[in-house]
PyMOL Python script that loads the backbone (N, CA, C, O; Angstrom):
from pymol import cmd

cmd.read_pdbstr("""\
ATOM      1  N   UNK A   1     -10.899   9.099   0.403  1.00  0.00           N
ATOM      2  CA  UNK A   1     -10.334   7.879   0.957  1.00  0.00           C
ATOM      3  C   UNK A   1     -10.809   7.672   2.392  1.00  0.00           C
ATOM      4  O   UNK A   1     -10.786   6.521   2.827  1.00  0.00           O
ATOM      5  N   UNK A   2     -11.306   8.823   3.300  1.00  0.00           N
ATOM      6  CA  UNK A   2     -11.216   8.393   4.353  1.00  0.00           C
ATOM      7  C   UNK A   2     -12.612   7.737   4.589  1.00  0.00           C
ATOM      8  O   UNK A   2     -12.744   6.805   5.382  1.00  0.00           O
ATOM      9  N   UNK A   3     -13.436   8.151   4.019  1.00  0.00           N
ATOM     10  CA  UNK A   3     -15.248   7.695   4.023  1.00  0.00           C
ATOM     11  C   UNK A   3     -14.797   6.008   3.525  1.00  0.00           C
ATOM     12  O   UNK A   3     -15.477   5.095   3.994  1.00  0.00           O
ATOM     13  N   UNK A   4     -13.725   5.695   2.643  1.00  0.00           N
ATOM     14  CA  UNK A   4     -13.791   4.179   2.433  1.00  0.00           C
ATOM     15  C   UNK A   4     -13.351   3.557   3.766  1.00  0.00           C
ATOM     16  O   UNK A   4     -13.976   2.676   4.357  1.00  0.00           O
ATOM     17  N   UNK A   5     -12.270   4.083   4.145  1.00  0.00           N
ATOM     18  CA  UNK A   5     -11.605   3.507   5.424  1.00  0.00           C
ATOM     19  C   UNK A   5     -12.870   3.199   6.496  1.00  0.00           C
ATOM     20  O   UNK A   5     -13.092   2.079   6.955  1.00  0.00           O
ATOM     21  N   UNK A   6     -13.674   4.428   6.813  1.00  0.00           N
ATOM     22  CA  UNK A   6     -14.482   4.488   7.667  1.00  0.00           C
ATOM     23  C   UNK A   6     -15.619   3.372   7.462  1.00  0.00           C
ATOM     24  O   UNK A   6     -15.972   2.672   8.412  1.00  0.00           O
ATOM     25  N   UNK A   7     -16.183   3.237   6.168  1.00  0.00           N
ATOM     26  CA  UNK A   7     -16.612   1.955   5.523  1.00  0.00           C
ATOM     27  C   UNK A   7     -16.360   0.673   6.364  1.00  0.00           C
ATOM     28  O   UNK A   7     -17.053   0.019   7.143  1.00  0.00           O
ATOM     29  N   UNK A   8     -14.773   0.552   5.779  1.00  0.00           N
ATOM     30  CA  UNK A   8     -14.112  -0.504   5.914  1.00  0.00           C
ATOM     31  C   UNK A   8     -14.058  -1.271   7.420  1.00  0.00           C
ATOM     32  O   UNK A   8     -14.122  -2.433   7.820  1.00  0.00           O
ATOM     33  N   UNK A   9     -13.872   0.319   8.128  1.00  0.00           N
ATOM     34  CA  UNK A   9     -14.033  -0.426   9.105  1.00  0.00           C
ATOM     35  C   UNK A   9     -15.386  -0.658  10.363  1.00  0.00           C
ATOM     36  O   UNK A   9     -15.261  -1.232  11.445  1.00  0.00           O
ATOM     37  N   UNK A  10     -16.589  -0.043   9.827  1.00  0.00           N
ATOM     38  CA  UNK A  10     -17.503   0.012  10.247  1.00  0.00           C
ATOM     39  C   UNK A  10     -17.841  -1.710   9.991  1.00  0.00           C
ATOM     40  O   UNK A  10     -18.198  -2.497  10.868  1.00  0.00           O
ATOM     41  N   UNK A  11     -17.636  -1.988   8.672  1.00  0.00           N
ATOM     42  CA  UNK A  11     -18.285  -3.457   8.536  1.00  0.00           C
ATOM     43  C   UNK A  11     -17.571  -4.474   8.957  1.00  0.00           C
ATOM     44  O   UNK A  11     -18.054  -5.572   9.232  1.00  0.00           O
ATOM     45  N   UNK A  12     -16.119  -4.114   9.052  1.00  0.00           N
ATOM     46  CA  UNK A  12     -15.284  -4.942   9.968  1.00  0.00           C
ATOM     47  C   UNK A  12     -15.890  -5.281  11.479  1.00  0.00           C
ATOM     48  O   UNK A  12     -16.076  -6.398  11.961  1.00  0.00           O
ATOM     49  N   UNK A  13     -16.123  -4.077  12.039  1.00  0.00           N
ATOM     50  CA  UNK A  13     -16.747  -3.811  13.434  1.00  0.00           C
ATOM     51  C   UNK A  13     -18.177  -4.744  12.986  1.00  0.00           C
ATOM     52  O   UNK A  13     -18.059  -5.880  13.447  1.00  0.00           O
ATOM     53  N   UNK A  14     -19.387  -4.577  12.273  1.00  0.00           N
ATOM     54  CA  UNK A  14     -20.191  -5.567  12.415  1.00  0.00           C
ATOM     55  C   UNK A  14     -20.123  -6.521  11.748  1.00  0.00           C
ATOM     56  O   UNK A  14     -21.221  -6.998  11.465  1.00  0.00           O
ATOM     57  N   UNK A  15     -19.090  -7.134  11.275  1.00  0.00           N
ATOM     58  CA  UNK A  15     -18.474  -8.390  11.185  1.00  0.00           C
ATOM     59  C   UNK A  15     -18.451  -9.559  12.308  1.00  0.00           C
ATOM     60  O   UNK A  15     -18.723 -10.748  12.471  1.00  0.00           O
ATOM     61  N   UNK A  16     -17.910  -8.346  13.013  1.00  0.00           N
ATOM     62  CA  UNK A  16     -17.193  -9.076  14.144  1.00  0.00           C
ATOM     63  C   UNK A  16     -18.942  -9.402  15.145  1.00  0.00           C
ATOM     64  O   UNK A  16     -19.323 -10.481  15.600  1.00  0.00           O
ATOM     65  N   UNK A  17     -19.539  -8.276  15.197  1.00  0.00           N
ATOM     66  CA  UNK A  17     -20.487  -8.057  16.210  1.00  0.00           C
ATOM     67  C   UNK A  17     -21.664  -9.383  16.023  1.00  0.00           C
ATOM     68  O   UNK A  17     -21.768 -10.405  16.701  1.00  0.00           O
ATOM     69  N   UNK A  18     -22.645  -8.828  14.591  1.00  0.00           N
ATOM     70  CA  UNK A  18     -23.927  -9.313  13.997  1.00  0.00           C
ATOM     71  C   UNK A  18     -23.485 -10.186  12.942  1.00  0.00           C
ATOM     72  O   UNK A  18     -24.061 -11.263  12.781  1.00  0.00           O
ATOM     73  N   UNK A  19     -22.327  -9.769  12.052  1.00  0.00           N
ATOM     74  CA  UNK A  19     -22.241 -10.779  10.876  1.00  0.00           C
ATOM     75  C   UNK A  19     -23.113 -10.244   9.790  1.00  0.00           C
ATOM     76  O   UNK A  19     -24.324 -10.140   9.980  1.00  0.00           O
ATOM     77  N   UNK A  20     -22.601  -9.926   8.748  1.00  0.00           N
ATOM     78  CA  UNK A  20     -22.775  -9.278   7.484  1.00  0.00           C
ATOM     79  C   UNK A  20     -23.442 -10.284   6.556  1.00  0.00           C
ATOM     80  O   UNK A  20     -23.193 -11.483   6.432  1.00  0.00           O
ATOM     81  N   UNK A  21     -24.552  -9.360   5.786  1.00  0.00           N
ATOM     82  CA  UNK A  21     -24.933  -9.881   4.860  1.00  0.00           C
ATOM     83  C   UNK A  21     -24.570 -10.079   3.885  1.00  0.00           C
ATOM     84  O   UNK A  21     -23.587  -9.383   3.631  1.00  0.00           O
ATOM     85  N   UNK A  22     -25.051 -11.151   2.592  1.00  0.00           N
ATOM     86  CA  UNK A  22     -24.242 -11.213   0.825  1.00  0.00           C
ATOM     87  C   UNK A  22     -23.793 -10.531   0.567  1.00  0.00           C
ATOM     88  O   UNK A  22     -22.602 -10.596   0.266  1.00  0.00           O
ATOM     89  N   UNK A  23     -24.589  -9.323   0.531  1.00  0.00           N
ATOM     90  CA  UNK A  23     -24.026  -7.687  -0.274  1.00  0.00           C
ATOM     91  C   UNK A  23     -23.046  -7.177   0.746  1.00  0.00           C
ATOM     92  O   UNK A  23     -22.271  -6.353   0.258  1.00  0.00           O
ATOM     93  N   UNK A  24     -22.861  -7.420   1.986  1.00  0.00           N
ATOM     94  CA  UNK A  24     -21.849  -6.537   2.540  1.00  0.00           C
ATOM     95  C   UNK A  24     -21.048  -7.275   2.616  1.00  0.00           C
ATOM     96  O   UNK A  24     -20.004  -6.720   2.274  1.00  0.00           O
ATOM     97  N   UNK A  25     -20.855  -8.442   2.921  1.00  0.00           N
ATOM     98  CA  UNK A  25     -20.060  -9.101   2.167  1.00  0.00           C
ATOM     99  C   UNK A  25     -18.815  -8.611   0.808  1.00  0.00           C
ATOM    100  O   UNK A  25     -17.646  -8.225   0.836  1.00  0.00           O
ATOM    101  N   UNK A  26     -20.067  -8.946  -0.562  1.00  0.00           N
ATOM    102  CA  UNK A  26     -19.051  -8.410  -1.460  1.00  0.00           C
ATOM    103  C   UNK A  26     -18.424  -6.955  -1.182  1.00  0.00           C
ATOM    104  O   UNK A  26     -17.307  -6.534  -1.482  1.00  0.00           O
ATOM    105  N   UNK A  27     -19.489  -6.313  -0.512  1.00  0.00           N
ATOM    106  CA  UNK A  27     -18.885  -4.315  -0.618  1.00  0.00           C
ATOM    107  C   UNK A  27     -17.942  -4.374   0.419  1.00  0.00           C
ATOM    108  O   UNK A  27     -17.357  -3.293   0.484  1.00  0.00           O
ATOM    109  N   UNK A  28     -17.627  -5.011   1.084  1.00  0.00           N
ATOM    110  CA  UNK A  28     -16.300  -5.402   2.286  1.00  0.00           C
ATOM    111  C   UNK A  28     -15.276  -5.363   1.742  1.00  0.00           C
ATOM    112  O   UNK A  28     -14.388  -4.525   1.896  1.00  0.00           O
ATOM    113  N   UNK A  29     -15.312  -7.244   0.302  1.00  0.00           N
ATOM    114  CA  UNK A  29     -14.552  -7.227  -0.113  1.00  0.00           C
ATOM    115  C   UNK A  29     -13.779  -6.376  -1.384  1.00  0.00           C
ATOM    116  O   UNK A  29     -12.593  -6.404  -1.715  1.00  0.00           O
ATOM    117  N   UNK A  30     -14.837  -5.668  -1.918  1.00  0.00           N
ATOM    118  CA  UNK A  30     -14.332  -4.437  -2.866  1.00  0.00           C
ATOM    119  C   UNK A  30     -14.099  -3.276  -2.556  1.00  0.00           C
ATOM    120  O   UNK A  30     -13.956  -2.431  -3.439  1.00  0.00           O
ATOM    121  N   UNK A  31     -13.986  -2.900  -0.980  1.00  0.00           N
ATOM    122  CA  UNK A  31     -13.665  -1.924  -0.542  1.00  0.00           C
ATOM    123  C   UNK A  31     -12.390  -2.313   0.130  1.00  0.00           C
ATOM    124  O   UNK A  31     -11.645  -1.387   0.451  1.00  0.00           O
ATOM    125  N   UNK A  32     -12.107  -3.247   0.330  1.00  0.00           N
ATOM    126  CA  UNK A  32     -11.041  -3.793   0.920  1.00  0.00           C
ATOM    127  C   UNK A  32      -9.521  -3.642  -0.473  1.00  0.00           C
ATOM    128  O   UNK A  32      -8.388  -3.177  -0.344  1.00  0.00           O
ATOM    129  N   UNK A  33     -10.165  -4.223  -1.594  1.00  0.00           N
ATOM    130  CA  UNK A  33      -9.417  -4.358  -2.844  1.00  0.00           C
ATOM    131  C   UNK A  33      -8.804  -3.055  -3.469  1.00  0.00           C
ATOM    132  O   UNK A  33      -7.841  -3.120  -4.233  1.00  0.00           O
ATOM    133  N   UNK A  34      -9.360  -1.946  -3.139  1.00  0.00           N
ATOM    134  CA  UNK A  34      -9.554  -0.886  -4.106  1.00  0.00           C
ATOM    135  C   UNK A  34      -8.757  -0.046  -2.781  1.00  0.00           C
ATOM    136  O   UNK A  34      -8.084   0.860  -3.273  1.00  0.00           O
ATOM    137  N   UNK A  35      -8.673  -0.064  -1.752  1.00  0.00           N
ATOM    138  CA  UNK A  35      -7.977   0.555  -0.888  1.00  0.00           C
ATOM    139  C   UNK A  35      -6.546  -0.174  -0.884  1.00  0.00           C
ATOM    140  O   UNK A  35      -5.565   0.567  -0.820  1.00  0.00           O
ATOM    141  N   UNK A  36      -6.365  -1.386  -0.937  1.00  0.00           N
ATOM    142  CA  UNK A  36      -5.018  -2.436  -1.016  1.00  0.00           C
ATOM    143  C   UNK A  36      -4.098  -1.764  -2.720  1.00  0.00           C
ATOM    144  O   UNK A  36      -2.934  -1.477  -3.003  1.00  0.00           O
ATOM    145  N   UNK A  37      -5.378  -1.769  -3.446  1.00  0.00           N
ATOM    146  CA  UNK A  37      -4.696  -0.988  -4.548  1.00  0.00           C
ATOM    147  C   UNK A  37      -4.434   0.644  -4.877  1.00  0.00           C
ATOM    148  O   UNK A  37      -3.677   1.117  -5.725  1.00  0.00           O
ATOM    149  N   UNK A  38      -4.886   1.008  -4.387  1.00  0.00           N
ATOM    150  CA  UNK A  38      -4.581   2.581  -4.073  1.00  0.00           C
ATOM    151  C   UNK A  38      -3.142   3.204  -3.116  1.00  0.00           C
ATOM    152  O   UNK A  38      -2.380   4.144  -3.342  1.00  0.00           O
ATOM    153  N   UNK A  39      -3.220   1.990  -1.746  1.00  0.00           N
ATOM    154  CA  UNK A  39      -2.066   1.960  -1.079  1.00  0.00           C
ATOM    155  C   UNK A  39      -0.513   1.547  -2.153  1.00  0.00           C
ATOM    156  O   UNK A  39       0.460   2.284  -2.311  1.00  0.00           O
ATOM    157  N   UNK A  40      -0.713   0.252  -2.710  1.00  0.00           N
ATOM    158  CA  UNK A  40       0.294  -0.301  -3.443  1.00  0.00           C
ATOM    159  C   UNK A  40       0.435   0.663  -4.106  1.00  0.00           C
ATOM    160  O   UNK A  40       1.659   0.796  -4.108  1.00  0.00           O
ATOM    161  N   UNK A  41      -0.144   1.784  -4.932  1.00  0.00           N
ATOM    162  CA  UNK A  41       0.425   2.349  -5.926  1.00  0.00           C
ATOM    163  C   UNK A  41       1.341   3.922  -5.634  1.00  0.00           C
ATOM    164  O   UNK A  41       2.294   4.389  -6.257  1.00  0.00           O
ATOM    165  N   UNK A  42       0.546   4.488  -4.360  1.00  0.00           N
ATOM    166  CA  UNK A  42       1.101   5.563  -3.450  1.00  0.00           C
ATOM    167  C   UNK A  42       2.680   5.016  -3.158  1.00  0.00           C
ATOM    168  O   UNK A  42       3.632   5.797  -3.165  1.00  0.00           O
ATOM    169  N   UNK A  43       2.799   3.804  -2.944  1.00  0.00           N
ATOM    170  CA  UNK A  43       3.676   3.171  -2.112  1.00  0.00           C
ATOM    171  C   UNK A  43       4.961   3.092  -2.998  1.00  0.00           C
ATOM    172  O   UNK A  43       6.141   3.324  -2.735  1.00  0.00           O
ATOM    173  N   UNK A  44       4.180   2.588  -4.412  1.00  0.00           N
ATOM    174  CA  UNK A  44       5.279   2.329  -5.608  1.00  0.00           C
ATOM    175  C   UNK A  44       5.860   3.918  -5.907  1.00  0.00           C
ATOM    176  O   UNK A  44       6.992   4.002  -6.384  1.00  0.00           O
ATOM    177  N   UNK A  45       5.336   4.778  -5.716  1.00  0.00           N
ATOM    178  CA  UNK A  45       5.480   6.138  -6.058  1.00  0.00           C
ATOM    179  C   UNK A  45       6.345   7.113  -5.328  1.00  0.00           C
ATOM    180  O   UNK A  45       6.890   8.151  -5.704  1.00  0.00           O
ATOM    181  N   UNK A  46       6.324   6.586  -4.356  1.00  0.00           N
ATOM    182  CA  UNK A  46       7.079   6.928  -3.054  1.00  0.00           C
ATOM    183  C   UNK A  46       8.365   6.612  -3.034  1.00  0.00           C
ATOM    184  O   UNK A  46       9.213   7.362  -2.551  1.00  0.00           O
ATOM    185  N   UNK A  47       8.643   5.393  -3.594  1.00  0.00           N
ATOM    186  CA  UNK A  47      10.023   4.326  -3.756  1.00  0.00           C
ATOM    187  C   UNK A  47      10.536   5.058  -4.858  1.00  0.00           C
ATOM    188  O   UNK A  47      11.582   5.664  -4.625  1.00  0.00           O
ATOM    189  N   UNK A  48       9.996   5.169  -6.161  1.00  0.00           N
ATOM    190  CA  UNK A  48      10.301   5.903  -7.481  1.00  0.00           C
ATOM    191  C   UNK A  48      11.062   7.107  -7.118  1.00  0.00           C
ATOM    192  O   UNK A  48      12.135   7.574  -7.500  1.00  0.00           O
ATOM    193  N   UNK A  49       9.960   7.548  -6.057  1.00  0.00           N
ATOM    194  CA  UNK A  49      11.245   9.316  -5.602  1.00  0.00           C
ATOM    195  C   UNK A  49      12.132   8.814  -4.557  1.00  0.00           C
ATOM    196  O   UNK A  49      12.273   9.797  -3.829  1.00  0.00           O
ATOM    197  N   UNK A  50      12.693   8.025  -4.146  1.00  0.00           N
ATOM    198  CA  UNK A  50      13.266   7.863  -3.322  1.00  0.00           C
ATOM    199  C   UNK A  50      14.350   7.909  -3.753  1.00  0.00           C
ATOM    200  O   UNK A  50      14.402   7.171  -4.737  1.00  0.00           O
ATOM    201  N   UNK A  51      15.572   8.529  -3.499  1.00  0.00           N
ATOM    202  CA  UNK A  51      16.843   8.838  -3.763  1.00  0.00           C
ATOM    203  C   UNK A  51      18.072   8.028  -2.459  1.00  0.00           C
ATOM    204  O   UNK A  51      17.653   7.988  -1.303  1.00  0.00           O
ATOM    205  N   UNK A  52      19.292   7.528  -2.704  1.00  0.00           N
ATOM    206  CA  UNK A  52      20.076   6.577  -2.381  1.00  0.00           C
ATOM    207  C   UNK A  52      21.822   7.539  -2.059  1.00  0.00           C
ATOM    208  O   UNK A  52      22.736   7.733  -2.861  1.00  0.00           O
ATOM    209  N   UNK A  53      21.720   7.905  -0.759  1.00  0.00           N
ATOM    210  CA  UNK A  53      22.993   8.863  -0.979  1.00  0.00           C
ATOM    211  C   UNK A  53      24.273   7.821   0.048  1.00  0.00           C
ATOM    212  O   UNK A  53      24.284   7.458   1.224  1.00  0.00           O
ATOM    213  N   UNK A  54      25.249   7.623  -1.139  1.00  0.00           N
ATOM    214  CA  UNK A  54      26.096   6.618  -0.880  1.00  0.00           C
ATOM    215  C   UNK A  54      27.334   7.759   0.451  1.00  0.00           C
ATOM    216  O   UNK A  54      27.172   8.941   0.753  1.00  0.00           O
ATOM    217  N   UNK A  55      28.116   7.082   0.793  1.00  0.00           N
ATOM    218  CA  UNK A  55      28.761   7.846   1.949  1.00  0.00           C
ATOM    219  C   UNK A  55      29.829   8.960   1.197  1.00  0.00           C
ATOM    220  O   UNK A  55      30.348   9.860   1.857  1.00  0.00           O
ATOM    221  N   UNK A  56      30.057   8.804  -0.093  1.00  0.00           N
ATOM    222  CA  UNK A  56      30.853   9.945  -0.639  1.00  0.00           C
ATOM    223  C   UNK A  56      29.999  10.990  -1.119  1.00  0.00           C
ATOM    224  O   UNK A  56      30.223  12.147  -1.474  1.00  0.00           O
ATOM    225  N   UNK A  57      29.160  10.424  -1.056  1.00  0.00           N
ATOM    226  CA  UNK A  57      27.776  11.991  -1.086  1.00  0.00           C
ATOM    227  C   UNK A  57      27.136  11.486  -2.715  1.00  0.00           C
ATOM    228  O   UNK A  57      26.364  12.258  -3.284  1.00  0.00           O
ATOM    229  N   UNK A  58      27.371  10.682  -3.119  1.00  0.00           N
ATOM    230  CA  UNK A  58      27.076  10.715  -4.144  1.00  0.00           C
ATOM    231  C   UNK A  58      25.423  10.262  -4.022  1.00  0.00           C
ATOM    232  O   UNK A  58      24.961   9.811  -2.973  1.00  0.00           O
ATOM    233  N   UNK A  59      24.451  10.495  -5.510  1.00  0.00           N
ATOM    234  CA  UNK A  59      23.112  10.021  -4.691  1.00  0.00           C
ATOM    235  C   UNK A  59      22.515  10.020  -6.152  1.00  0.00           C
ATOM    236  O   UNK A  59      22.523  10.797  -7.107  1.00  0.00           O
ATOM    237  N   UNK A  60      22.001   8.790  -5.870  1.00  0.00           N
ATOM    238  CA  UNK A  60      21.365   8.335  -7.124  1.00  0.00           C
ATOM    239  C   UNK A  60      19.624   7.733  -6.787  1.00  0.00           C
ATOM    240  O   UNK A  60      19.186   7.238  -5.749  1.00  0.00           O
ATOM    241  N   UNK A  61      19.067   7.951  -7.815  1.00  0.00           N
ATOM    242  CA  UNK A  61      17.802   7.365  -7.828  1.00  0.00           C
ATOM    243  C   UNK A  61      17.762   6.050  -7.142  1.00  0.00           C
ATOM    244  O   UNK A  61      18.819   5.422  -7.203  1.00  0.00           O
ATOM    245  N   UNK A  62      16.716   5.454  -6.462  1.00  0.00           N
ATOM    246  CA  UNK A  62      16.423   3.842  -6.404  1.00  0.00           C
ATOM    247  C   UNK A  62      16.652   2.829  -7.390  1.00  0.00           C
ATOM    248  O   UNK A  62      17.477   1.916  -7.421  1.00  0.00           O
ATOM    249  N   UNK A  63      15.642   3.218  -8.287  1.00  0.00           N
ATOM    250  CA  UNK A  63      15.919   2.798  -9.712  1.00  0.00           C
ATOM    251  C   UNK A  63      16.889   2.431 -10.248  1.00  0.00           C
ATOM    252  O   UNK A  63      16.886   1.301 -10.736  1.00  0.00           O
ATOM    253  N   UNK A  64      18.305   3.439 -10.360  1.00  0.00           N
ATOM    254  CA  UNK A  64      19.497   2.928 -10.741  1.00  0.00           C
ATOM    255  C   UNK A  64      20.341   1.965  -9.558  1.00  0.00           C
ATOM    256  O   UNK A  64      21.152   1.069  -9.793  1.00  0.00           O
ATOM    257  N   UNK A  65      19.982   2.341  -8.546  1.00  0.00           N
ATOM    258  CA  UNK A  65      20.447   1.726  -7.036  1.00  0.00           C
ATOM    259  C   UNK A  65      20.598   0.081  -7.498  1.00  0.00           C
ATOM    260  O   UNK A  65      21.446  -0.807  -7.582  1.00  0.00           O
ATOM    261  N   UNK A  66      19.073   0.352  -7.746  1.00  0.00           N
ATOM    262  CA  UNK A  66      18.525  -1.004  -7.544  1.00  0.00           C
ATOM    263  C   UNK A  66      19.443  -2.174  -9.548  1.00  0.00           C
ATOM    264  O   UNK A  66      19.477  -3.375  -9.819  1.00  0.00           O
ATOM    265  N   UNK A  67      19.703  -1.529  -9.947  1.00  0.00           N
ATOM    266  CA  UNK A  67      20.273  -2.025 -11.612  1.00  0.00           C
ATOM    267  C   UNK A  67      21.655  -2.126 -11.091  1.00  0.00           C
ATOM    268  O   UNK A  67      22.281  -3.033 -11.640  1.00  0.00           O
ATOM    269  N   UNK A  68      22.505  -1.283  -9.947  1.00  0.00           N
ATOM    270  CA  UNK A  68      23.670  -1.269  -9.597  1.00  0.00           C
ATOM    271  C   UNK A  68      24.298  -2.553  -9.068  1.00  0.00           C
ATOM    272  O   UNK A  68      25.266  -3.139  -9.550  1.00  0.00           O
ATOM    273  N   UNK A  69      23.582  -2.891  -7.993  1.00  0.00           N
ATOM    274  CA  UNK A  69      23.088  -3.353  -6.885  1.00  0.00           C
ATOM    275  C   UNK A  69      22.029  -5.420  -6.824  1.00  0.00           C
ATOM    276  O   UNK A  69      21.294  -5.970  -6.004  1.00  0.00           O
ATOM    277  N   UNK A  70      22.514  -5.743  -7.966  1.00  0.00           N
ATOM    278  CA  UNK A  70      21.421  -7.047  -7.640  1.00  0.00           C
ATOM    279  C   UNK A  70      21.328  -6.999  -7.037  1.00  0.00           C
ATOM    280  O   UNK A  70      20.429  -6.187  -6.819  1.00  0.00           O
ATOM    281  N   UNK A  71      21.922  -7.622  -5.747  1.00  0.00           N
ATOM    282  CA  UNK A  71      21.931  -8.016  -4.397  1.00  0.00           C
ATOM    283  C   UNK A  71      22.279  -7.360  -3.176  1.00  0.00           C
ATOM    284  O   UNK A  71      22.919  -7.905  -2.276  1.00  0.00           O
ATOM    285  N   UNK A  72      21.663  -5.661  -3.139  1.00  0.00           N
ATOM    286  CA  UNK A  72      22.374  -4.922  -2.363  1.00  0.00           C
ATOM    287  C   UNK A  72      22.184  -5.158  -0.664  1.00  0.00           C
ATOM    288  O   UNK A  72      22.830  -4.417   0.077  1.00  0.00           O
ATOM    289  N   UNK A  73      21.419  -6.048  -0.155  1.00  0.00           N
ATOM    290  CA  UNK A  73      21.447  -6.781   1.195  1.00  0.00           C
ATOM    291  C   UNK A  73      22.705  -7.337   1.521  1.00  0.00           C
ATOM    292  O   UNK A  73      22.852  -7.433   2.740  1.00  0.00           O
ATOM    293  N   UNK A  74      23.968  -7.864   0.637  1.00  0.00           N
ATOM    294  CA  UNK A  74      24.846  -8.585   1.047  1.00  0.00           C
ATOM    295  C   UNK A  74      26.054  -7.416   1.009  1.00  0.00           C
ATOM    296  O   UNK A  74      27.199  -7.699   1.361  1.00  0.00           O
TER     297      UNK A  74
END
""", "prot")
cmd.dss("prot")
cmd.show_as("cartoon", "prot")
cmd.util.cbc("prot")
cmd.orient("prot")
């Protein structure tokens, strides 16, 4: 992951500088995509383990939190 990042942001940097060609262009934007989706899914995975401990100690998954809970902001 980190050689994409480094990618990512190398062509960002001559983006900004010279301005990228067709092909770096698309490899910008598919390096851009594939890192946005790699994040989202770490992210979803993270939430999945995330556990909810109410003030009587009790502690339940997100998951059920969230089925408990429609509207647990209000």
């Amino acid at each position: 992951m980190d050689k994409r990042i480094e990618r990512i942001n190398f062509l960002a940097k001559k983006a900004k500088t010279e301005g990228l060609t067709a092909q770096e262009q698309e490899e910008q934007k598919k390096l851009r995509e594939e890192y946005i989706k790699a994040f989202r899914e770490s992210f979803r995975r993270q939430l999945e383990n995330t556990d909810i401990k109410y003030e009587d100690g009790e502690v339940i998954p997100l998951t059920e939190f969230k089925k408990r809970n429609k509207n647990p902001l209000q």
